[in-house]
Structures are given as structure tokens and as C-alpha cells.
N, C-alpha and C positions, 0 to 999 in steps of 0.2 A: 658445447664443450663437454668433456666426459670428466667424470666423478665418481670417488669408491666411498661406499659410504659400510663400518665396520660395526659388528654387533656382536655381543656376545651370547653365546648357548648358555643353554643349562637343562643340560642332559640326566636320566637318570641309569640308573648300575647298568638295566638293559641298553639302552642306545648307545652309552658309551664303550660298550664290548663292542655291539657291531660297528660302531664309528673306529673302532680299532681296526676290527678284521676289516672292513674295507680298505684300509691304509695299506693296509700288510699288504692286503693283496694286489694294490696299485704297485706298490713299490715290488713284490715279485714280477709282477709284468713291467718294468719299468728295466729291473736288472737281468731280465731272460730276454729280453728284446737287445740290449747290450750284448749279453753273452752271445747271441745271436747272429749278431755282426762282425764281432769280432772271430769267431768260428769260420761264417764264411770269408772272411778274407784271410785267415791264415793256413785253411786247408785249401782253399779254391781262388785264392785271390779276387776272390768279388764280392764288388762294393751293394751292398743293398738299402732301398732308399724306403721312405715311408711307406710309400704306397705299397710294396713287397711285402711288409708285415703287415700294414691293416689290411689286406689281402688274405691274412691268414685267422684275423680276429675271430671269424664266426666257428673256424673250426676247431679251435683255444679254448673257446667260452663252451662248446660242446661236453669237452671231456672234464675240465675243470671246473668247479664249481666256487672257488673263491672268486676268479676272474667272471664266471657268470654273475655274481652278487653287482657285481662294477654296473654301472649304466653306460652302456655301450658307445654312448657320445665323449662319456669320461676316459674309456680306455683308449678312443683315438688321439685324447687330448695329450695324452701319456705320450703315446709315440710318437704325438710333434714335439712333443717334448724333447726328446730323445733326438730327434732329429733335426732339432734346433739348436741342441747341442755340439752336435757333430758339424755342422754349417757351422759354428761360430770358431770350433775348434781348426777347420780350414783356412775358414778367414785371416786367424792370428798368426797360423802358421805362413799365410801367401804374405802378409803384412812385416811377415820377420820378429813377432813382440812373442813371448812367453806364450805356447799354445794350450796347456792343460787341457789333457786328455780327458774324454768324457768318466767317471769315475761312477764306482758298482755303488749301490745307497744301503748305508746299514739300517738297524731299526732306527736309529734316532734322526736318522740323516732324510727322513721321506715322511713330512708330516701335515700335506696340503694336498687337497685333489679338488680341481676344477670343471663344473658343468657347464660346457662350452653354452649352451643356449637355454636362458630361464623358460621354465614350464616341462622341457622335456628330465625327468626324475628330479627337480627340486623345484619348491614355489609355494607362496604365503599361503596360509588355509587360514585363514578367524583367527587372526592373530598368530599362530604360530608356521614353523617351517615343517614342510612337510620333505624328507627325504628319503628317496626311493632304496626300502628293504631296508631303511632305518625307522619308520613311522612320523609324526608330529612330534617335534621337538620345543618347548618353549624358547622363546626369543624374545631379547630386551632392548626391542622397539624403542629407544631413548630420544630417537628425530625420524623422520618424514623421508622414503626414499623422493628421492626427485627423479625424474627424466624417466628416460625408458633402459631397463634393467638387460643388459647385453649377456654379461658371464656370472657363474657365481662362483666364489673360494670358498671352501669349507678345509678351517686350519687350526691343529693341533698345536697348543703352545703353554709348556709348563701345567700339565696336567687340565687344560679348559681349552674349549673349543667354542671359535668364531666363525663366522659367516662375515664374508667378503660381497658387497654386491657392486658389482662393476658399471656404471650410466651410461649412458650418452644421450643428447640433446639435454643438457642440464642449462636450462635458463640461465643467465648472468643478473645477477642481485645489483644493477649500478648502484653508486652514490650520487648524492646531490654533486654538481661541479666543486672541485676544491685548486686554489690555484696557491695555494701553501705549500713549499719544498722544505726538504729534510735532507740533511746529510748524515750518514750512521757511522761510527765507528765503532765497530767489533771490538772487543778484547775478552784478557783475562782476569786483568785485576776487577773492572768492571764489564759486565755484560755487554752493555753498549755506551755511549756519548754521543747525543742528541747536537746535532749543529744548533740547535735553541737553547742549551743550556741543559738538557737534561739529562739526568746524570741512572743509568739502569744497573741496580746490583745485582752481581754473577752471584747466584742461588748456589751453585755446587753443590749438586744431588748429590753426587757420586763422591764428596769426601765424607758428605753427610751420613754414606751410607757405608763407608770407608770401613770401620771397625767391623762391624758384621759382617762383609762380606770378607773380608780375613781370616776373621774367626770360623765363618762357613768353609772357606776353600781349604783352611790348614784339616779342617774337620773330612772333607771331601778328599784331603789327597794321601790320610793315613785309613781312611775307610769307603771306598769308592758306591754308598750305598742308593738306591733309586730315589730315596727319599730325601739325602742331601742334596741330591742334584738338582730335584725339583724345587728344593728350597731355595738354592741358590741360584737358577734362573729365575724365580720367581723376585726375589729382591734385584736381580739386574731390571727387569720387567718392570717394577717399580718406579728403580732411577729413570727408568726410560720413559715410563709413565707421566711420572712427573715433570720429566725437561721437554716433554712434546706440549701439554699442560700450560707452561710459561711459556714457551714460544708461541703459541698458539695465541693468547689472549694478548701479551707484546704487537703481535704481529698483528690482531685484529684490529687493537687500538692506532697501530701507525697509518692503518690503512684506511681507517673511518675517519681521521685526521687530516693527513695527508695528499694532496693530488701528484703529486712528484715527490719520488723518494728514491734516493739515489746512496748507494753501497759500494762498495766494493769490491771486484772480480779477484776475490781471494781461489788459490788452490790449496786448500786443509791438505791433502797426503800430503803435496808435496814441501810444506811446511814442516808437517812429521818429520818427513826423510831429512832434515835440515837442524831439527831441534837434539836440545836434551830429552832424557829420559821422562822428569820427572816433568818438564811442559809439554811433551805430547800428550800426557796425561789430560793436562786441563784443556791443552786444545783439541782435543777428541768428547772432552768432556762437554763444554762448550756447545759443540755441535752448530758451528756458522753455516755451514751448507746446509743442512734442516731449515736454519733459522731464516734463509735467503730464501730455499725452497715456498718455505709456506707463505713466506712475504710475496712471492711471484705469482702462487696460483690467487690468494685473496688478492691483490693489484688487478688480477687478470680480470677476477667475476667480476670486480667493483668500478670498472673503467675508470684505473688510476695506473698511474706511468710509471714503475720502478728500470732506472735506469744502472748496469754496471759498471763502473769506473776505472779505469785503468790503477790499482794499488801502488805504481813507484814513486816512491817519496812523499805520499802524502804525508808522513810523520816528521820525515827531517823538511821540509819546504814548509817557509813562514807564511800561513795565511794571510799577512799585511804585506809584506813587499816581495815577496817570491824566491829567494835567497835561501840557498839550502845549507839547514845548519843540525849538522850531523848531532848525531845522541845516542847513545848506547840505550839498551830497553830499562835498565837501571836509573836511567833520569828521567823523571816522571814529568816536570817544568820543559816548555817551552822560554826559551829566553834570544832573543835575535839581539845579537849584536848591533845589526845594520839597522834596524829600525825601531830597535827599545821592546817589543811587543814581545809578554811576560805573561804565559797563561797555560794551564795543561797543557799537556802533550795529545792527550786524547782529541782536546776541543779543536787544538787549532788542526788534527788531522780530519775532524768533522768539517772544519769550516770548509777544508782545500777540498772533499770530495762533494761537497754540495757547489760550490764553483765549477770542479769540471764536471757534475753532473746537468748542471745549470746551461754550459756552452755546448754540450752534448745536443742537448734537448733544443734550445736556442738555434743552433745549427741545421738540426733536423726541419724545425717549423721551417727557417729559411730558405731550404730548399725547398719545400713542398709547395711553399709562396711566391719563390721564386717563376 
């Protein structure tokens, strides 16, 4: 299986100039290769494809000397770039959905460049990263790459900069056999509801951090300065920091527990597109697709079963006699008329998605025994 495992720099005044000027100057080969394209198809009508511009690389890198700094595998990686763009932009347009045209990259908008293949200009020396026409950089080594190192990211983010290293053949960590199932229910008021009873409080980074990021932005939008802004990414970063943090240790715990655990095939946008203002909020906040994400790749390494569930009704449908008994989001009780059964709203929609997670799974052994 493949694996990115993330680290951070810590560069000094020198390497972080040049770790600039190499940016810059990706991102000018990135917007002359655009410009490039679009020149020949509106003087000449012709389409030109990757291979036509890295055609032209060697004689680019002769007279300029920003794009010579680049490591020559990096600025091919640019123009699939580019050219992956314009593939996708196709696509959407053959497809009929909103095609977004490939667009020019400002300074702020181009802050990542990738070494298609470890060893050739980037790779560990005695602990530190060595990068080609930047030197040895210190790196904080915090875990153990695993497998075999395929690509490398090197990315600018609120004034510090990471190294991305990209795996494959990453070993699978299994667990001992667990034949223990879970049902999870997502929310807002709480985080989640355990079909065992247990009950996860929604931490809410972001109202946490609510106040100051106000006060930064009201700050940001009557003084537009470099160092507001980095302050105020650098607090989103945070939030973000921290809710990956809790999902993270959640998710490990359900899965070192658990042999089946079964969720729910939520769509967050389209939730958004559905709600109020001020519950998009928490449900972006939230972050269920993260939280699903990271619950799938750790199921995957650990050889444990997380299954999706079809979402309709589990909230109004009684987990005791199946009888759907509607409830606006405001009634927090389950109460079933039809069969007396009086119990959160969360629980009993925990109960109903570990049931049809259970005839899911149930079904599947059946055929394969069949």
C-alpha cells in the first residue's frame, strides 16, 4: 500500500531565500507554459501537448537561469502539471459539469514543487535533507519513513516549510482478529454516538478559535498586511491542526477496538448546499469526511472491515420495531409510539446503522460461502 509520511523544515535566512526563488521560479515556468498555449491556439489555432514544451526545456534552462536553479525532473513535473490540467478541463467540459479553465498562479497561489524521483536533487544525508542548489537542511524526523520513497513534496505553508515523502510497498501493521462491531453516528451537538453507548464530545476548534480569528480578519480587511495574513493562516492551521489531532487518536482508538465498524455514506457539500448559514459552519467544522477518510486508511493497514451505509432514515426508523417516526433536528429523544422505545435520537440512529452494517457484511460472507 502507499503512504505519505509529512515533516517539517527548519531552514535558515539562506535556504529559505533560495527555497523562495525556486518557487518563483517554478511558478514562472508553470504561467509561460500557459501563456504558451494559449498564444498558439489563438494566433495559430494549435493545440500543443506536453511533450512540445518539455521539447523545449533544455533550451529554456540555457538562457534563463532561474528555471536552470529548477532540477530538471522538477520542471517536467510542472508541465504535467499543466497538462493535467488542461486534460481535466476537457474532460468536464465533454461531461457537461462546470469546466474551469486552467488559471495563471500568483505569488501566493504556487507554493509546492515535487521531485518526481527520490535521489535524483533531493534525499536524506546524516539526518538531514539534502536539496539540490539549496544545501542540507535540518529535518524533524518525529517517525520512521516506511517502504520505498517514490516522490518527494517540498511545500510552503504560512511562512514554514515541509517535506512530503510519498511510499509504496508500505507494509500493513494487522491487528490481532477482532469480531466486535460498531455503529457510529456522526453529528453536531456531539461528535459522534457509539452503538455501545458511547457518547464523543464535538471539541469545536474553530468556535474555540472563533474570537481571534475575527478580530485577525476585521484587522486583515482594513490593513491588508504580509504579516496579518500569515498570522491568520497560521491560526486556521491550528484549527486544522488540532481537529486532524482528534480525529486521528478517535479513529485509532475505534480501529484497535473494533473488527467491523460501519458509518455512514454521508455527502458533506451536499449537506452544505441544503443547510443554514450558521450549520454549515459546524458541519464543515466537524470534518466527517476526514473523520471517515482516516477511519478507512487505518481499517485498511489493520485488516479490519469498515463498511458504508446507506444514510436514509436511520434517524427517524425505530431501532426496535422499524416503524419510522419522523422528528425534526430539534427533538433530540427518540420516542416510538408503536413500540414504547424512548432513547436518544443519536443512539437509536447508531443502533439502525450497525444493523445494516451487520446484513451488509452478513450478506457479503454469504455469498462468498455460498
Amino acid at each position: 500500500m502507499r503512504k505519505s509520511f509529512k515533516y517539517r523544515l527548519f531552514t535558515n535566512k539562506t535556504q529559505e531565500i533560495k527555497l523562495d526563488e525556486i518557487l518563483n521560479s517554478a511558478r514562472f515556468l508553470y504561467n509561460n507554459a500557459l501563456e504558451h498555449r494559449l498564444v498558439c491556439y489563438k494566433q495559430w489555432h494549435k493545440s500543443i501537448n506536453y511533450y512540445d514544451q518539455a521539447n523545449t526545456l533544455k533550451e529554456i534552462r540555457s538562457f534563463d537561469e532561474g528555471i536552470a536553479q529548477l532540477n530538471f525532473s522538477c520542471s517536467q513535473n510542472i508541465l504535467r502539471q499543466l497538462d493535467k490540467a488542461f486534460q481535466s478541463f476537457f474532460r468536464r467540459v465533454k461531461s457537461g459539469v462546470k469546466p474551469g479553465f486552467p488559471r495563471f498562479k500568483g505569488k501566493d497561489r504556487f507554493n509546492s514543487i515535487t521531485f518526481p524521483a527520490y535521489g535524483n536533487g533531493i534525499k536524506i544525508k546524516k539526518g538531514k535533507l539534502y536539496i539540490q542548489n539549496v544545501g542540507s537542511v535540518r529535518i524533524n524526523l518525529h517517525r520512521n519513513i516506511e517502504g520505498a520513497i517514490t516522490t518527494v513534496t517540498i511545500k510552503r505553508q504560512n511562512g514554514h516549510f515541509y517535506v512530503s515523502f510519498s511510499c509504496a510497498e508500505v507494509s500493513a501493521k494487522t491487528l490481532p482478529v477482532s469480531i466486535k462491531e460498531i455503529g457510529i453516528d456522526v453529528g453536531i451537538k456531539s461528535f459522534a454516538v457509539m452503538s455501545d453507548g458511547q457518547v464523543i464530545d464535538n471539541p469545536k476548534y474553530l468556535k474555540q478559535s472563533e474570537t481571534n480569528l475575527k478580530e485577525i480578519q476585521s484587522q486583515y480587511s482594513k490593513k491588508r498586511s504580509k504579516k496579518l495574513k500569515r498570522n491568520l493562516g497560521r491560526l486556521h492551521e491550528k484549527v486544522s491542526n488540532q481537529r486532524k489531532d482528534f480525529q486521528h487518536k478517535l479513529s485509532r482508538k475505534i480501529v484497535n477496538e473494533f473488527g467491523y465498524i460501519y458509518v455512514e455514506n454521508l455527502q458533506p457539500k451536499e449537506m452544505v448546499k441544503k443547510s443554514f448559514r450558521i450549520l454549515n459552519k459546524y458541519i464543515n467544522d466537524a470534518a466527517w469526511t476526514q473523520f471517515f477518510n482516516f477511519l478507512s486508511y487505518k481499517a485498511e493497514c489493520a485488516d479490519r472491515t469498515l463498511i458504508k451505509v446507506n444514510p436514509k432514515n436511520t434517524t427517524q426508523a425505530c431501532s426496535s420495531c422499524g416503524e419510522i417516526v419522523k422528528k425534526d433536528l430539534s427533538v433530540r429523544t427518540h420516542n416510538c409510539p408503536h413500540c414504547g422505545l424512548v432513547l436518544d435520537r443519536d443512539l437509536n440512529a447508531a443502533y439502525n446503522i450497525k444493523r445494516r452494517g451487520h446484513r451488509l457484511v452478513f450478506k457479503a460472507e454469504a455469498v462468498c460461502f455460498s
